[in-house]
VMD Tcl script that draws the C-alpha trace (Angstrom):
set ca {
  {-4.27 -0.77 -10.32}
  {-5.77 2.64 -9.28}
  {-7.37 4.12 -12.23}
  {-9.48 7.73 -11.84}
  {-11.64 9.08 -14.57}
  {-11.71 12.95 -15.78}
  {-14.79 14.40 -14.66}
  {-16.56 17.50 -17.00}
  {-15.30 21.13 -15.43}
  {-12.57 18.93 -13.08}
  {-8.94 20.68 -12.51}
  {-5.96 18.37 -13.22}
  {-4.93 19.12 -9.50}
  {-8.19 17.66 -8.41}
  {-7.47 14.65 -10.71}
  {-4.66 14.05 -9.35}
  {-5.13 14.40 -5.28}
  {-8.41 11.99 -5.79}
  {-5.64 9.17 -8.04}
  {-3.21 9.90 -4.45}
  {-6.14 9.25 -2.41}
  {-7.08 6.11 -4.82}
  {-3.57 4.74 -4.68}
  {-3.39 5.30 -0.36}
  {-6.87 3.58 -0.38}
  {-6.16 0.30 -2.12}
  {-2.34 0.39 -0.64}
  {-0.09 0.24 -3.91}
  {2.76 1.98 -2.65}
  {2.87 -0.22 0.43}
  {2.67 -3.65 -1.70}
  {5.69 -2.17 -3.97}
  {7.93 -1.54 -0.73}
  {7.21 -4.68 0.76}
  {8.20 -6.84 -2.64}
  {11.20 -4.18 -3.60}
  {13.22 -6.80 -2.27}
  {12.71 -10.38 -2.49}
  {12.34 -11.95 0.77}
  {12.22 -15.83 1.49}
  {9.05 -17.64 3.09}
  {11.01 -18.72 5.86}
  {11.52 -14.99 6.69}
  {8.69 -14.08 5.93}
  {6.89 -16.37 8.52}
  {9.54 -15.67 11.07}
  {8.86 -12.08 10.42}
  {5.10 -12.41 11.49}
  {5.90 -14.48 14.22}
  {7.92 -11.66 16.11}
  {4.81 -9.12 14.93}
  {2.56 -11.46 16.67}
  {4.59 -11.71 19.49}
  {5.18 -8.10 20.05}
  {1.28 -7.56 20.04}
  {0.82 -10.35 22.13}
  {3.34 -9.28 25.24}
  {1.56 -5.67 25.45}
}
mol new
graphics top color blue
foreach p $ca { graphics top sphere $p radius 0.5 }
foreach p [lrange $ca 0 end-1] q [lrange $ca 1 end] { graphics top cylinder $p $q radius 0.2 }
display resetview
């Protein structure tokens, strides 16, 4: 969980663009799209496959 610290003399609008930073850097909002929906393992594999595969064939 991204957690930032008030610094002494620090603006709330500093605060809060170093937590966005914080939260793009360790990739929260990317882990809560991907398991907004629940998606089987079967898919899931199949899923990478075709990522794989469209890497591959460049």
């Amino acid at each position: 969980m991204a957690e930032v610290k008030l610094g002494s003399n620090e603006s709330f609008e500093s605060l809060l663009r170093r937590f966005g930073k914080q939260v793009q850097h360790e990739r929260v909002l990317a882990e809560v799209r991907r398991r907004r929906f629940y998606q089987k393992p079967s898919d899931e594999r199949k899923k990478k496959e075709a990522v794989k595969k469209r890497k591959s064939s460049r």
